[in-house]
N, C-alpha and C positions, 0 to 999 in steps of 0.2 A: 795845569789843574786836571784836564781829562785824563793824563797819563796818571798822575797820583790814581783817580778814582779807578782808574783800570787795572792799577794795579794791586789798591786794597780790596776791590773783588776777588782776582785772582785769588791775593792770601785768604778770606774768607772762604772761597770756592776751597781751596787743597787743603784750607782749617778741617771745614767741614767734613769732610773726603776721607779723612786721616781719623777720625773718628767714627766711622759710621763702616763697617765691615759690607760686604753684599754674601747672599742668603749662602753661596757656594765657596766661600770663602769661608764662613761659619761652619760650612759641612765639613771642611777641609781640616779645620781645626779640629773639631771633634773627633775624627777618624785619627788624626794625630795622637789626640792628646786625653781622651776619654783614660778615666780610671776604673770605672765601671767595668767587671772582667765576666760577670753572669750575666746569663736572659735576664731582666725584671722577673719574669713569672716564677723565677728557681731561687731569687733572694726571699731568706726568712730572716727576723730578726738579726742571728746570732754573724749576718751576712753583712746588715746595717754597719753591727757595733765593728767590724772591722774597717768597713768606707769610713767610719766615722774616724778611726784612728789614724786614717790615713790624712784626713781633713786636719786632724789635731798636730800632728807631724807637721804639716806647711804650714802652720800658725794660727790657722782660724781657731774662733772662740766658739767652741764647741759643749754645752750646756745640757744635763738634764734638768727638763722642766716638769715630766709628772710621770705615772707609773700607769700603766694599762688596768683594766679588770683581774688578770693574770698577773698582775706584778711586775710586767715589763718596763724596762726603759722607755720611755719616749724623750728625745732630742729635739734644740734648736740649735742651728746653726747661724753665723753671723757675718754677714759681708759690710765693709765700706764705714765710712765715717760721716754721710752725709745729712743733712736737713731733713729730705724728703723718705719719711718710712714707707719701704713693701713688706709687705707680709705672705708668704708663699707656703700652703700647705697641701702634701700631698699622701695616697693610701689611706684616706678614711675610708675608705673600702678596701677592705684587706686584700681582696682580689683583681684591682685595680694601680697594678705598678709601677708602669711606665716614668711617670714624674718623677718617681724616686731615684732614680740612678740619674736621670737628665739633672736635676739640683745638684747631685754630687760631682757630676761631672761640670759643671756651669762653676760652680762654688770654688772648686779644685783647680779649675784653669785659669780663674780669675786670682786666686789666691797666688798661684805658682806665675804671674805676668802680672804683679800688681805695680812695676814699672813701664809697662808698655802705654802709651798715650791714652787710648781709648777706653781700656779697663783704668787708667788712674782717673779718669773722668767720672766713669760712674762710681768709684771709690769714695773721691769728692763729692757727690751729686748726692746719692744715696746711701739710705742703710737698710740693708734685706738682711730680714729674717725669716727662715726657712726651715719647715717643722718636715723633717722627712716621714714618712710610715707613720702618721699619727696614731692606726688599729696595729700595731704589732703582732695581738691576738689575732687577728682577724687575716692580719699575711701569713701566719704560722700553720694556720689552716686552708688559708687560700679558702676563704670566704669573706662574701659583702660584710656581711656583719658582725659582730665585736661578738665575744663570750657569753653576753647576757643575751645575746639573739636579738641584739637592739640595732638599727640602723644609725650610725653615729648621724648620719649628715639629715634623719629626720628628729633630731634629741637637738636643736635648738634653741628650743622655748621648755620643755620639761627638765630638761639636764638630768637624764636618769641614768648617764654614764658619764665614767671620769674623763674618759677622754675627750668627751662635748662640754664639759665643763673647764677642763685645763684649754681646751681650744678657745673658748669665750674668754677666761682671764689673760690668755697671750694679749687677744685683743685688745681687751677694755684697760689692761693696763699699759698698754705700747699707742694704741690710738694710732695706726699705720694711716697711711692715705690712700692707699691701691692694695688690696689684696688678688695674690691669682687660688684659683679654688682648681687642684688640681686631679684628673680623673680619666678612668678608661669608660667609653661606652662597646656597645655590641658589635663582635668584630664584624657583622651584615647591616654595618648600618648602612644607608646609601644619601649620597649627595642627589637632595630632590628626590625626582622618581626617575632616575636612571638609575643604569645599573652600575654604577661605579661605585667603589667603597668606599666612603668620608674617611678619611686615612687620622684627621682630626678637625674635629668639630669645636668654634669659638660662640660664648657666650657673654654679653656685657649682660651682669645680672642687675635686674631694676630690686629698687626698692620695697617697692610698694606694688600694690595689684594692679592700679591703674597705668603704671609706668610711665613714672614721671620722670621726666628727661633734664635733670640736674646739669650741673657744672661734673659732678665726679663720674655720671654717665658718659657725657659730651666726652670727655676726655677719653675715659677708656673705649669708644666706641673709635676715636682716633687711633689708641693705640691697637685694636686690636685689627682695624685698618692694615697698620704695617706688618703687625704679624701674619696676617693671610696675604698681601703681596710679596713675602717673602717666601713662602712655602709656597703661593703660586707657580715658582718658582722652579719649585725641586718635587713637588707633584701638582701640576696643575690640574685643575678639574675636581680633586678628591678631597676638596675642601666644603665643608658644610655647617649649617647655621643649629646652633642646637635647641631645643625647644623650650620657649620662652614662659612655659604657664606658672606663674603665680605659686610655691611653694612656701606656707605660712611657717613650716615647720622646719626650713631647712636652712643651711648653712648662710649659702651665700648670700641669699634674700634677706636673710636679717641682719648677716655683716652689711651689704648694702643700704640696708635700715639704721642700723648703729650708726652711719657715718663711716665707712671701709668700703667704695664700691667696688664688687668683685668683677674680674676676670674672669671666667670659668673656662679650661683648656680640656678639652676631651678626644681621647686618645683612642681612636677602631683598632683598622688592620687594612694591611694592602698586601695584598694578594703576591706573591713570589717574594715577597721581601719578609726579614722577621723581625724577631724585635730589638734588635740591637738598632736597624734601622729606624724604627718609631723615637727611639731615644735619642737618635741623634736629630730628629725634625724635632723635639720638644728641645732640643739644646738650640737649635735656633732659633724659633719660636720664643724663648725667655731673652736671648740677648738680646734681640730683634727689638724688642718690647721697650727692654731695659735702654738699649740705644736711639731708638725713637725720645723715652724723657730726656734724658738726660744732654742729647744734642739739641732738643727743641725741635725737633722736627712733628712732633706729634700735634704742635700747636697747629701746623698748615699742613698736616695729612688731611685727606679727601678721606669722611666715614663711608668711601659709597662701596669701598672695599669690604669693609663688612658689611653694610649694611644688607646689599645685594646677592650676597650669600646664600645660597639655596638654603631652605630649612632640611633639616634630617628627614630621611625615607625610612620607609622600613616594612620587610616582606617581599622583597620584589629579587633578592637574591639567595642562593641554598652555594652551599660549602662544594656538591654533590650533585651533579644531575644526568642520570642513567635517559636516556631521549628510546622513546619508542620499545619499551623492552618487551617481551615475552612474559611475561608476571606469571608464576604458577603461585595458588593458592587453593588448598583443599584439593587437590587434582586438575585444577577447571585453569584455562590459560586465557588472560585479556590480554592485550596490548595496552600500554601506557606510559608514561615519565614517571620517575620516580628522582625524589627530592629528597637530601640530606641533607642534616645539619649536624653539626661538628661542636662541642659544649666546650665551654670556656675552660683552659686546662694550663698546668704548669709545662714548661717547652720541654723539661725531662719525662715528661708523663705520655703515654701511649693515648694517642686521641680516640676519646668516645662519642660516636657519633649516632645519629637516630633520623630514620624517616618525618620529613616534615609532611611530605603530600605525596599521593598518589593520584595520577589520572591524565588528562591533560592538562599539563601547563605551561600552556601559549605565555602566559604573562611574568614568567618566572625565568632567571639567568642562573648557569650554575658557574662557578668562579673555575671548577673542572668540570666541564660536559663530555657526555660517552655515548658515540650511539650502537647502544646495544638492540638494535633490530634485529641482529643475527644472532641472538642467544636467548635462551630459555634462562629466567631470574627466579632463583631462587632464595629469597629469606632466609638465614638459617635454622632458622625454626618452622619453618612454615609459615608466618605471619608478616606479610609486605602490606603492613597500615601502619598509619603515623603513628609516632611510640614508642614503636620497637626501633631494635637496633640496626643500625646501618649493615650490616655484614651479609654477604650476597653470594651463593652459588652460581656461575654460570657458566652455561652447557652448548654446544652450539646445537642448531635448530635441527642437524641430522643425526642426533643421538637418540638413543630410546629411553628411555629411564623411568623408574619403576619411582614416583611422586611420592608415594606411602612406605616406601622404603624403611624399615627401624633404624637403618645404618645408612643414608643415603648418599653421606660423603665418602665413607669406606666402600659401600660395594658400586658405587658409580660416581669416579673420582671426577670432579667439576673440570674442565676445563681453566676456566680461572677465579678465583676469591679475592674479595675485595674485601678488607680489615683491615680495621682501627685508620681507617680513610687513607688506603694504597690496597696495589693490589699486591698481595702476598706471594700467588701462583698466578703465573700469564701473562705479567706485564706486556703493555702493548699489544695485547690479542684481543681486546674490546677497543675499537679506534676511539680515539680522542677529537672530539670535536675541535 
């Protein structure tokens, strides 16, 4: 009798096991097998409707469901045959992409192994539905907001765009049981007050303003449990909790309302890495998720994984931080730190960047630190105050140079210039912290 029960553990233990992938193995796959072939930041539409054709080629049901401000397509896609509905939408923020190619790629790989054990699990288990690029207009511009200068994910309760509106009808006519609400936040965001970047930040969105802690709370606070011991994983530490106030107007809080409690997955940046990498943690992240239901594991995950989650920081890191410079301004020279920031841009696009702070800042980290002690900083306009643009002359300390200069890059050529966030002339002659 104890040998029978030793040994039907056993088959439960290597059941189990044989379903459930770990976070490095998921990465593995992804590097494998992703289709996704651009940055997120450099897909526009016309980049969608080709992933999508390649989705439609390996058999998935691939559907327009409504037309942007602009007249664009908007898509769902379709996985699985199962009971339990997700609903997964991503790019209601036009400038916000990352989700989109990680769906394609999840969708795609699942499609292309839907006789492999653990994807025929969730085949069985579930049915995901997956709205990629909900603002079309809005990624075509590589802006937050849709055509009408409306914020989709605040047109909840007004509906004064079609795509907030075709977003509710998905809903209210599918009545899913998990939705994830999928998004990039500020690539400076920071885990708590340290200085490390939330590479992705998890949110279980409550209902209601008092946040009351349901049955479809309870559950996703499990799941999203596993999705942050999984990315712990493959970045530990740069994981953070995102801010939980009360939005009457917005997406998820009222999917959460409807009866859909949301996920909310938000996507920064970490530092040496780019975006292909962010795409492949949000490809684990969603399996991660998806394998948690569907094996029952989510029922006896520990929420302390989320729970204990630093909330989001912010201000306490610059793109750019020059340590001790020589500041010329109007003729007259201070000493001080100067702080860049770098504006949210497409990966083919030359970065623009702009002074956040001037002066001492003891409490501030730059992701590249320079100590320019040994050089005269010059603005390229003359003006080293927040605002202006990041772009920087500099001179070492035993030159002469004439500050009011008309021509002052031509007739006293800088040692080295720093633009569009590098340095153009001189690399490695301002040391790096």
């Amino acid at each position: 009798m104890k040998i029978n029960l030793l040994f039907l553990l056993v088959v439960l233990l290597y059941s189990s096991m044989s379903f459930a992938q770990s976070p490095k193995e998921l990465a593995e796959i992804w590097e494998k097998e992703h289709i996704s072939r651009l940055f997120p930041s450099d897909v526009r539409h016309k980049d969608l409707l080709t992933y999508l054709e390649d989705l439609r080629k390996l058999g998935l049901k691939v559907d327009e469901v409504g037309r942007s401000n602009a007249d664009r397509s908007i898509h769902q896609v379709e996985f699985g045959r199962g009971p339990l509905k997700i609903f997964m939408w991503s790019q209601m923020h036009g400038d916000e992409p990352t989700a989109t190619s990680a769906l394609i790629d999840m969708l795609a790989y699942f499609q292309k192994n839907r006789r492999t054990d653990w994807i025929k699990k969730i085949e069985e288990t579930v049915t995901i539905r997956a709205v990629p690029m909900l603002n079309p207009d809005g990624a075509e511009a590589y802006q937050r907001r849709n055509l009408q200068g409306i914020d989709i994910n605040r047109d909840a309760r007004d509906l004064r765009t079609p795509e907030a509106r075709l977003l509710k009808k998905l809903r209210d006519d599918w009545s899913p049981a998990i939705g994830f609400n999928l998004h990039n936040q500020q690539a400076l965001t920071t885990v708590g007050q340290t200085p490390k970047q939330a590479a992705i930040s998890l949110l279980v969105v409550f209902g209601d303003e008092a946040k009351t802690l349901n049955e479809g709370q309870a559950r996703n606070q499990r799941i999203a449990a596993a999705m942050a011991e999984a990315l712990q994983q493959l970045i530990p530490g740069h994981i953070g909790r995102y801010d939980d106030e009360w939005t009457p107007t917005a997406f998820g809080d009222n999917f959460s309302a409807w009866g859909t409690p949301v996920i909310l997955v938000e996507t920064g940046a970490l530092h040496g890495r780019d975006e292909m990498f962010l795409v492949k943690l949000n490809f684990v992240a969603f399996v991660t998720a998806l394998q948690s239901i569907v094996t029952g594991r989510e029922k006896t995950q520990d929420p302390a994984a989320y729970v204990s989650l630093p909330s989001n920081g912010s201000g306490g890191i610059v793109n750019y931080l020059f340590r001790r410079a020589n500041i010329v301004n109007n003729g007259e020279t201070t000493v001080g730190d100067i702080g860049v920031i770098a504006a949210r841009r497409r990966a083919s696009f030359s970065v623009s960047a702009k002074i956040s702070a001037v002066g001492t800042l003891k409490g501030i980290t730059g992701l590249d630190e320079y100590d320019a002690s040994g050089f005269y900083v010059y603005q390229r306009f003359g003006k080293a105050r927040p605002g202006e643009l990041g772009e920087f002359y500099f001179y070492k300390l035993d030159r002469t140079v004439d500050w009011k200069s008309s021509d002052l890059a031509f007739k006293y050529p800088p040692d080295a210039i720093f633009s569009a966030g590098r340095f153009i002339k001189g690399a490695g002659l301002v040391p790096k912290k």
